[in-house]
C-alpha positions in Angstrom: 6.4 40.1 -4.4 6.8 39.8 -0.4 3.3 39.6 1.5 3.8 39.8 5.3 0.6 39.3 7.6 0.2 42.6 7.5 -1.0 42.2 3.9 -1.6 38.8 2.9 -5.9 38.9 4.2 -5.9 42.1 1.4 -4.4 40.0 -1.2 -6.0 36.6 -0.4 -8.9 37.1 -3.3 -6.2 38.1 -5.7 -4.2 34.6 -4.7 -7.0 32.7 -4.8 -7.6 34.2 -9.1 -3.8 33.2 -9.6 -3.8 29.7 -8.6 -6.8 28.9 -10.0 -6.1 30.5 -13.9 -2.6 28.6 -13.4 -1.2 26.0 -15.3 0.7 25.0 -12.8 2.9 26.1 -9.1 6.3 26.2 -9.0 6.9 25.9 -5.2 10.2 26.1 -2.7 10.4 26.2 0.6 13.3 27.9 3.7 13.5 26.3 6.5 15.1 26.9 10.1 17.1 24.0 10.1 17.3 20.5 8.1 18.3 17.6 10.0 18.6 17.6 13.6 20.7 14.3 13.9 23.7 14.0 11.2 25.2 11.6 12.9 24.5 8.7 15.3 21.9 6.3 14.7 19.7 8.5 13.1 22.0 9.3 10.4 20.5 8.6 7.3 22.4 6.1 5.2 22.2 4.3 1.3 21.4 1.1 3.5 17.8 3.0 4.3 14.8 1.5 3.1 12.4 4.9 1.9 10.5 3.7 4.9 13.5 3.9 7.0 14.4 6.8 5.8 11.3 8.8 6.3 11.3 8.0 10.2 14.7 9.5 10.8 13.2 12.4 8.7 10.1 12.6 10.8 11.8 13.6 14.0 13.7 16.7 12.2 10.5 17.9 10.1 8.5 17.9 13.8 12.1 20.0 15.3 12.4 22.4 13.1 9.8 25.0 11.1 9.0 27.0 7.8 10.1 30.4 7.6 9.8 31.3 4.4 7.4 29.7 1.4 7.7 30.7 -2.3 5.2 30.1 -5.0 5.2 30.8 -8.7 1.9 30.5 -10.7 2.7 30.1 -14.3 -0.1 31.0 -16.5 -0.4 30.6 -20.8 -0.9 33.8 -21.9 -4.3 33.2 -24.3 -3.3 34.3 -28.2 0.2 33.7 -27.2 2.4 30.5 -28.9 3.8 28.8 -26.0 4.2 32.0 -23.7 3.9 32.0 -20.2 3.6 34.5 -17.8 5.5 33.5 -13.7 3.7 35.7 -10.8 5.9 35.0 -7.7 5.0 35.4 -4.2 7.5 35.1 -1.2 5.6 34.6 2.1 6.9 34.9 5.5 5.6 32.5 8.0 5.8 32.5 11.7 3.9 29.5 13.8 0.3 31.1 15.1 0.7 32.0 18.5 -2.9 32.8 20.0 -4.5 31.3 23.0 -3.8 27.7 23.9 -1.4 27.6 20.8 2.0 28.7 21.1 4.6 26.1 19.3 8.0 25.2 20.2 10.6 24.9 17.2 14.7 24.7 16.8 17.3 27.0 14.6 20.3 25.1 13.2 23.1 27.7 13.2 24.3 26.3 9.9 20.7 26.9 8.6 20.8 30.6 9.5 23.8 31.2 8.1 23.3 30.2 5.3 20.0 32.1 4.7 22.0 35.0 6.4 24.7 34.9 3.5 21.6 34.7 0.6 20.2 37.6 2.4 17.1 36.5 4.4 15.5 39.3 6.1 14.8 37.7 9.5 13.2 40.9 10.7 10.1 40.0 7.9 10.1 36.3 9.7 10.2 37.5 13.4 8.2 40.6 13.1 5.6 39.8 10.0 5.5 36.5 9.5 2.1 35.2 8.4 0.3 32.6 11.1 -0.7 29.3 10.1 -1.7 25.8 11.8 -2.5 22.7 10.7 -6.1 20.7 10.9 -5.6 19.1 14.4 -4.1 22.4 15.8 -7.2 24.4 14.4 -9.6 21.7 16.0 -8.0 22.8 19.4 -8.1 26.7 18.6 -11.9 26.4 17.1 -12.7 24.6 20.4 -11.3 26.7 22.5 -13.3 29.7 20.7 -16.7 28.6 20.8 -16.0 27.5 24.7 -14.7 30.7 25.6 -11.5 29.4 26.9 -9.3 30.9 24.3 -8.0 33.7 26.2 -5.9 31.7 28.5 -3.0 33.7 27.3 -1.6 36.6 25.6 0.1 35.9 22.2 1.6 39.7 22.9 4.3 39.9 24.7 3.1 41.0 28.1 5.3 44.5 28.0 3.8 45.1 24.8 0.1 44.6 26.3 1.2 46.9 29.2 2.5 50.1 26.9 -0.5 49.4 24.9 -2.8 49.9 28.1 -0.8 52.5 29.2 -0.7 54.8 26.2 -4.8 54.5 26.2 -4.9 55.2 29.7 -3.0 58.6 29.7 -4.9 59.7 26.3 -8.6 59.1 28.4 -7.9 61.2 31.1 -7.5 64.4 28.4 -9.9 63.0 26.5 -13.6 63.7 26.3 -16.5 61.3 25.1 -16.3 61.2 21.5 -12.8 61.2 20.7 -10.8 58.5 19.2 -7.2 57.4 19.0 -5.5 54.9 16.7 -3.1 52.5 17.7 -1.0 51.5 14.4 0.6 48.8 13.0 -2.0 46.3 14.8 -3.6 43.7 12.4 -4.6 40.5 11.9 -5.9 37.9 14.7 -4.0 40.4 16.7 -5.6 42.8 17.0 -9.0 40.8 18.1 -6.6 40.3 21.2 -5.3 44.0 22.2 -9.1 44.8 21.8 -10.1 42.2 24.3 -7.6 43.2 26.7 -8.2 47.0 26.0 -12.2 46.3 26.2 -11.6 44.4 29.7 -9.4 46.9 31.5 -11.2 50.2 30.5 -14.7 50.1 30.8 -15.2 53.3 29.0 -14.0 52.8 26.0 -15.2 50.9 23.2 -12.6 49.6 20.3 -13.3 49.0 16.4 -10.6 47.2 13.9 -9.7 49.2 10.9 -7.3 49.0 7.9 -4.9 51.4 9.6 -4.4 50.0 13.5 -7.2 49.6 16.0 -9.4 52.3 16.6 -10.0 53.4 20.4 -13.1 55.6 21.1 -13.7 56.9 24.5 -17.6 56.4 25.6 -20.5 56.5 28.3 -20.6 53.4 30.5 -24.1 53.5 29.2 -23.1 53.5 25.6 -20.6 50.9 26.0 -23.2 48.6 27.5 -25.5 49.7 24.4 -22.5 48.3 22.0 -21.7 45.1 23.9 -26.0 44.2 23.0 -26.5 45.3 19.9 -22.7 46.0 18.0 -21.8 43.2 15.0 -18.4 44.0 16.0 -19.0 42.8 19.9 -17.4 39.8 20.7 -19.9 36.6 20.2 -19.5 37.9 16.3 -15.6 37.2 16.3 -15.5 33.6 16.2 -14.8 33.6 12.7 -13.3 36.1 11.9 -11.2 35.4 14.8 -10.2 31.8 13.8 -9.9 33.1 10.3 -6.7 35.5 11.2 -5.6 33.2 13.2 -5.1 30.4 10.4 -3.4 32.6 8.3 -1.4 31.1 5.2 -4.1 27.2 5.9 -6.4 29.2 4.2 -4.2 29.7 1.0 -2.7 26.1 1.4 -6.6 24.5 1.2 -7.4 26.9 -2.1 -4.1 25.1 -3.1 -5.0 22.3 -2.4 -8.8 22.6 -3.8 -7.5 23.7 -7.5 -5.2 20.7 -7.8 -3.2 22.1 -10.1 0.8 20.1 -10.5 3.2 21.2 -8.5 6.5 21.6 -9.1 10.0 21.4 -7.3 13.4 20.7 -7.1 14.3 17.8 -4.8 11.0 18.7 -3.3 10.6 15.8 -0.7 11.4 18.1 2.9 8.8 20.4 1.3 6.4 17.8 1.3 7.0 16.6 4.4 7.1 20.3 5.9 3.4 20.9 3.9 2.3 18.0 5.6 3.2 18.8 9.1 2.9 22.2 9.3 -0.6 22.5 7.3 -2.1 19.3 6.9 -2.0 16.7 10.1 1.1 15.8 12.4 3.1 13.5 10.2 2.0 9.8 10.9 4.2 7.3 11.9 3.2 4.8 8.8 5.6 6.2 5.7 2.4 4.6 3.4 -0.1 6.7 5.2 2.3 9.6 4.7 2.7 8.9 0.4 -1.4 8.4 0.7 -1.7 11.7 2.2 0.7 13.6 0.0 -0.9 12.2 -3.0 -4.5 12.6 -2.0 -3.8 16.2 -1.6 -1.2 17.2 -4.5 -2.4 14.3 -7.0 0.5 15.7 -9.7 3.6 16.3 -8.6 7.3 16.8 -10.7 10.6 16.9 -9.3 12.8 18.6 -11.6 15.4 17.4 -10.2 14.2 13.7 -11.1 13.6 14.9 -14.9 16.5 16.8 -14.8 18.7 13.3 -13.8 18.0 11.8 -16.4 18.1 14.6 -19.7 21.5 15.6 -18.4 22.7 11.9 -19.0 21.4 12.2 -22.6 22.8 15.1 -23.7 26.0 15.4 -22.0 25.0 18.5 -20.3 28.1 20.5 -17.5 27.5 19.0 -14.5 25.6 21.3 -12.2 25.6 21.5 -8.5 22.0 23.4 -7.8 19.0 24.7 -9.4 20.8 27.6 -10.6 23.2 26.0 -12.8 20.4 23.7 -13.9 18.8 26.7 -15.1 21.6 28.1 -16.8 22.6 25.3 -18.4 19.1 25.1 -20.1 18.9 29.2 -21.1 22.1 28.4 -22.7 23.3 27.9 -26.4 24.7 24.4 -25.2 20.6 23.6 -25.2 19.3 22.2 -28.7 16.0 24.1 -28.1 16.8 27.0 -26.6 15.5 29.7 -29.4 12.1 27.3 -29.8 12.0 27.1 -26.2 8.7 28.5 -24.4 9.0 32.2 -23.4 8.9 33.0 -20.3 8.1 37.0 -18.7 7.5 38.0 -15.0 4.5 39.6 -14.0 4.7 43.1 -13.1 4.7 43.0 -9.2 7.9 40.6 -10.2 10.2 42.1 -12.1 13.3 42.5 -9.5 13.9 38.9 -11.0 14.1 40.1 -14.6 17.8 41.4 -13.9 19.2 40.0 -10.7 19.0 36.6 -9.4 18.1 35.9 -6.0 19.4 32.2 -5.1 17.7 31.0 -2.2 14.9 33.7 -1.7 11.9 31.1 -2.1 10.2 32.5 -4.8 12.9 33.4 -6.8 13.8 29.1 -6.7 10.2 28.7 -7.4 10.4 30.2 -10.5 13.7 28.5 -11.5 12.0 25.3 -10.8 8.8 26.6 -12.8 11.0 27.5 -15.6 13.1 24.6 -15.7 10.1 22.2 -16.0 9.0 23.8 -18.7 12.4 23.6 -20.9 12.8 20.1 -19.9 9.7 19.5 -21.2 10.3 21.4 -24.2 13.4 19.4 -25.1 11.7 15.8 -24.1 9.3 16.8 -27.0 12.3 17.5 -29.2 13.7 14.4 -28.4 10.2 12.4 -29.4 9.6 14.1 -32.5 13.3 13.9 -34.0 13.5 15.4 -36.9 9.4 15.4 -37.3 7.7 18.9 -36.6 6.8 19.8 -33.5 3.6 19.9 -32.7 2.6 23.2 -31.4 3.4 23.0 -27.7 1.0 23.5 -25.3 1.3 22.8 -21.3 -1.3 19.5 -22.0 1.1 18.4 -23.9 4.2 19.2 -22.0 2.5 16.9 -19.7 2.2 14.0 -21.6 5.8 13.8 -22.5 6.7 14.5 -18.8 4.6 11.6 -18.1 7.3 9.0 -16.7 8.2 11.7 -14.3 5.1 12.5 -12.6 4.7 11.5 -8.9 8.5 10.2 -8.9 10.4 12.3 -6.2 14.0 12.6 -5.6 15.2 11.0 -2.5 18.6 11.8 -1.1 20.5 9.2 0.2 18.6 5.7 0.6 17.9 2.7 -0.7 15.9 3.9 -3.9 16.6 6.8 -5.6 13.4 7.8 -5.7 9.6 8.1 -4.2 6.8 6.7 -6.5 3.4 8.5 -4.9 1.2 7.1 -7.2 2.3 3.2 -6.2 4.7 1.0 -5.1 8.0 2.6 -5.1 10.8 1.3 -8.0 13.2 -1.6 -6.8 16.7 -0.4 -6.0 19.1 0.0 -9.0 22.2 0.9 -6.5 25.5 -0.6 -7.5 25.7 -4.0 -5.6 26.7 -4.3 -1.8 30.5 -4.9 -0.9 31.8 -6.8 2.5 34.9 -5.9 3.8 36.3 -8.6 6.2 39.2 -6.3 8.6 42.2 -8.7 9.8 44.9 -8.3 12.5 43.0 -4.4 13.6 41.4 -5.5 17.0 38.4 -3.2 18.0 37.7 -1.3 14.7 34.8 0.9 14.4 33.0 1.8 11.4 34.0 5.2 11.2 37.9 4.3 11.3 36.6 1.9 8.2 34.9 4.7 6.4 38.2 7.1 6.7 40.2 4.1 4.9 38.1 4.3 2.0 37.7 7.9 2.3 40.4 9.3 0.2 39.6 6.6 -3.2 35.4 7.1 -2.8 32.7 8.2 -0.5 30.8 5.1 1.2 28.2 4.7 3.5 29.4 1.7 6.1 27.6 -0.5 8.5 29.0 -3.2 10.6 27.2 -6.8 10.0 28.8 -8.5 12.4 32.2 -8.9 14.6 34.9 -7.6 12.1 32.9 -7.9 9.0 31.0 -4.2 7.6 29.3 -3.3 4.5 29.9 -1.0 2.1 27.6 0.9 -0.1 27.9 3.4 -3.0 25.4 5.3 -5.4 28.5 4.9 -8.0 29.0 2.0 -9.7 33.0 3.0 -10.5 33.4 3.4 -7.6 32.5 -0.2 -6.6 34.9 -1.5 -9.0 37.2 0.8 -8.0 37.4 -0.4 -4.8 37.0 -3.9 -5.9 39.9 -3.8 -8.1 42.4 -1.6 -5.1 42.0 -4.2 -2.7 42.1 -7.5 -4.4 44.8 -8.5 -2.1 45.0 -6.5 0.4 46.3 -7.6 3.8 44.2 -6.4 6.5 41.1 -5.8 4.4 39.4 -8.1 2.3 36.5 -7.0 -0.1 34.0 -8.9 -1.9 30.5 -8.7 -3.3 28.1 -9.3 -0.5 26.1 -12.6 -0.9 23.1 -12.9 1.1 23.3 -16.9 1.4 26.8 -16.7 2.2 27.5 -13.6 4.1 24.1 -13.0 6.4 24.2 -13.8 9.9 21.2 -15.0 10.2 21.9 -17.2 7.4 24.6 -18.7 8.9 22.6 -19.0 12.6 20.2 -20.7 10.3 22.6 -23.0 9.0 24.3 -23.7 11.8 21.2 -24.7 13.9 20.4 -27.1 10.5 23.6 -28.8 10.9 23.1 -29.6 14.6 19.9 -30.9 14.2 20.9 -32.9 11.1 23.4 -34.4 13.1 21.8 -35.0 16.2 19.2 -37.0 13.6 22.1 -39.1 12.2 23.4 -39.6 15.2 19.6 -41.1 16.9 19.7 -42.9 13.6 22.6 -44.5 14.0 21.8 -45.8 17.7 18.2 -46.7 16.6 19.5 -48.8 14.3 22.3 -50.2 16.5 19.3 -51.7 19.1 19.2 -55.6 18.6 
C-alpha cells in the first residue's frame, strides 16, 4: 500500500490500530544518497573505532535525506497456530517546506540510479511526498505560528501562487455572491497556505478546506468581515491544525515510538541514524549520546542480518549477497523447518507482494526482513529443542530464543562488527593487525600499497609511520594468506603488528627512556668521580 500526503492524514487512525495490535515492525528505509565522502580521510576503514566510525557517518546522514520509508506490521492472527498476518505501507517523504523551514539536501547519482533501475517512482517523492520535521525543527515552526511570523515565505512555488490567484480572479468577475469554485488537488498544510494568500489578495472572497481541493466562495465585504470574527475556520483557529499538516509522517514516528513495539531490519544502522536526524533531534556529536537516544526510543531492536551471520555458519547455508537471497534461502527445502515454519499471508491492501517481488521498494524489504526474523527464529528454536517437541511457538517465545540478538546491530566496516545499544559495545574479534615494512620503493603511498595486495585479498591500509603501514582484514585466511605469500619477500616485509614493538609512540617513549637513563649513568659516573 502507497500513502502520499495526499492520503496519509485519512489513514493516520487506521496506522495508529496497526502498530499498536502488532507484534512487531519490520522497517527499511530509501535514501537519496549514502555516503558523501568514499574516499579521503573520511573514508571509513576496519581501523575505525564504532565511535569513529559514526562521525564520518554523521556528516553524510546530515547531506543527504529519506525519500522513501517502508513498514510492515506483523500481527498473530488470534485462533491461528503460529500465523501471522504482514500489512505493508510504502510512504513517500519529502522534507516540510512551510514558512521559515525549507531544508537543503544532496542526490548521489549512483543512489538514483539505482532506485531508478528498481523502479522508484520519483514523481510520488517530488510531487506527494509526505512532510515531516524533527523536534528542534518543530520548535522553530510552532514558534513561528503562535508569533505570527510564519508566513515569511511561500512553500509554493511563486508561479504556482500566481496561476492560483489568477484563475480566482477571472472566475469573480463572472461570478455573483454566492457562488463557489474548487481548486483541486490542494491538501495538506498546503492548502492553509493558498487560503492565506487567496484570503489576502481578494477581499471578497472567503475560502473553506474540503476533502476535494479548497473551496472558494465569492462574498460581501460585510460578510467576509462577519467570517474573519466569528468563523472556527478563521485563522487564529489554524495553529494546530496548521502545525499538524505540517509535521506530517512525526506524527506517525511518535505513535511508533509510543507503542514500543521491536523493530526489525536488515543492516539497519543508516536507518537509525536517518530516524534520528530526520524525526527525532540533529544527530549529536557524542556517538554514546547517539546509542542512548536510539535505545531510549526503540528499546528492542533486531538486525537480521546480525542473526542471520551467525545461523548461516551453522547450517552451511548458499552464501547470499542481500535480503532477498536471505529470504529465499529460508523459504527453501535446503531449510530444516521450512514446512513447521510460521505462515505468513499479506493483508489485503498488500497483495501485489503475493506474486511478484519488489527488491528495493521499502516496504516490500520490510516485509522480507519481517519474514526473515521470524524463520530465523523458528529454526533457533529447532536448534534448542533438538529432537525434543517444540513447544508451540508463539512470538513471546520467538523472542526469548532471539535473545542474544537483541540490540546487537550490524556495523559495516569498523573496528567491531557490531553495535551493542543496550551496553558497552563487544571487544573486537578481527583477525590480528599485520605491518608491512616497504624497502628500496622511495615515496610510496598507501593506495600503491593497497593495489599490491589487491589481486590475493581486500585490505584496508594505513600508514604508521615513514615506510611502515598496517594492514587490516575482516578474514582471517586472508591474513595468513598473506602471511605465508610474503615470508621473504624483497621489498615488502609482513609481520604481525606488536604494539610494544611496532608503535611510534612506543618507540618515542623508549627512546626518551634511554636518554635520560643515560644522562643519569653518566651524572653518576661524574658524581662519583668528585674526590
Amino acid at each position: 500500500m502507497d500513502v502520499g500526503a495526499d492520503e496519509f492524514e485519512q489513514r493516520l487512525p487506521l496506522l495508529q490500530e496497526l502498530v499498536l495490535g502488532a507484534d512487531f515492525v519490520g522497517l527499511d528505509i530509501e535514501f537519496t544518497g549514502l555516503r558523501s565522502n568514499p574516499s579521503g580521510p573520511q573514508q571509513i576503514s576496519l581501523f575505525d573505532l564504532p565511535s569513529e566510525w559514526y562521525l564520518k557517518t554523521r556528516q553524510s546522514v546530515q547531506q543527504f535525506t529519506i525519500c522513501q520509508i517502508g513498514l510492515s506490521m506483523f500481527s498473530s492472527i488470534e485462533g491461528e497456530s503460529n500465523k501471522y498476518e504482514a500489512h505493508s505501507c510504502n510512504f513517500f517523504l519529502f522534507p516540510t517546506t512551510f514558512g521559515i523551514l525549507d531544508s537543503e539536501f544532496s542526490f548521489q547519482a549512483s543512489s538514483v540510479q539505482f532506485l531508478n533501475e528498481h523502479g522508484f517512482d520519483y514523481n510520488k517523492f517530488l510531487k506527494n511526498g509526505i512532510p515531516y520535521m524533527n523536534e528542534e525543527q518543530e520548535k522553530k515552526i510552532k514558534h513561528s505560528i503562535l508569533t505570527g511570523n510564519w508566513r515569511v515565505r511561500s512553500s509554493l512555488d511563486k508561479d504556482q501562487i500566481k496561476v492560483v490567484i489568477d484563475e480566482v480572479t477571472r472566475w469573480l468577475d463572472l461570478a455573483e455572491e454566492g457562488d463557489w469554485m474548487t481548486l483541486p488537488g490542494i491538501t495538506g498544510f498546503r492548502a492553509f497556505e493558498v487560503q492565506l494568500v487567496l484570503r489576502k489578495a481578494l477581499p471578497d472572497i472567503w475560502t473553506v478546506m474540503r476533502d476535494q481541493g479548497v473551496t472558494v466562495k465569492k462574498v460581501s465585504k460585510r460578510h467576509r468581515w462577519y467570517l474573519e470574527n466569528t468563523s472556527c475556520d478563521r485563522e487564529s483557529c489554524w495553529q494546530e491544525k496548521i502545525l499538524l499538516s505540517a509535521r506530517g509522517f512525526s506524527v506517525f514516528f511518535q505513535m511508533l515510538v509510543k507503542a514500543q513495539k521491536p523493530l526489525v531490519g536488515h543492516n539497519m544502522l543508516m536507518d537509525l541514524l536517518h530516524l534520528h536526524e530526520k524525526f527525532f533531534r540533529p544527530l549529536p556529536e557524542s556517538y554514546d549520546e547517539f546509542k542512548l537516544n536510539i535505545h531510549n526510543l526503540f528499546p528492542v531492536l533486531i538486525d537480521t542480518k546480525s542473526v542471520a551471520k551467525d545461523i548461516w555458519k551453522e547450517l552451511n547455508f548458499p552464501r547470499v549477497s542481500n535480503l532477498l537471497e536471505v529470504y529465499e534461502v529460508l523459504n527453501s527445502d535446503l531449510n530444516p523447518t521450512k514446512n513447521s515454519g510460521p505462515v505468513i499471508i499479506h493483508a489485503s491492501k498488500c497483495e501485489k507482494y503475493v506474486e511478484t517481488k519488489y527488491p528495493h521498494e521499502a516496504a516490500y524489504d520490510a516485509f522480507l526482513c519481517g519474514s526473515v526474523l521470524l524463520k530465523v527464529a523458528h529454526l533457533l528454536l529447532w536448534k534448542v529443542h533438538g529432537v525434543l517437541p517444540i513447544p508451540k511457538p508463539s512470538f513471546p517465545l520467538y523472542l526469548d530464543v532471539l535473545a542474544p540478538y537483541v540490540n546487537q546491530v550490524n556495523l559495516i566496516r569498523a573496528g567491531v562488527p557490531k553495535i551493542n545499544f543496550s551496553g558497552p559495545d563487544h571487544p573486537s574479534i578481527r583477525p590480528p593487525i599485520l605491518i608491512v615494512t616497504v624497502k628500496r620503493w622511495p615515496g610510496v603511498s598507501e593506495q600503491q600499497v593497497y593495489r599490491e595486495f589487491q589481486n590475493l585479498c581486500k585490505f584496508d591500509v594505513r600508514r604508521l609511520v615513514g615506510s611502515h603501514f598496517l594492514l587490516l582484514t575482516n578474514k582471517f585466511k586472508d591474513t595468513r594468506s598473506i602471511l605465508k605469500e610474503y615470508r621473504c619477500h624483497p621489498t615488502l616485509q609482513v609481520s604481525l603488528y606488536r604494539y610494544w614493538r611496532h608503535s611510534p609512540n612506543v618507540s618515542c617513549l623508549l627512546q626518551v627512556c634511554g636518554v635520560v637513563t643515560t644522562w643519569a649513568f653518566i651524572a653518576f659516573l661524574l658524581g662519583r668521580a668528585r674526590p
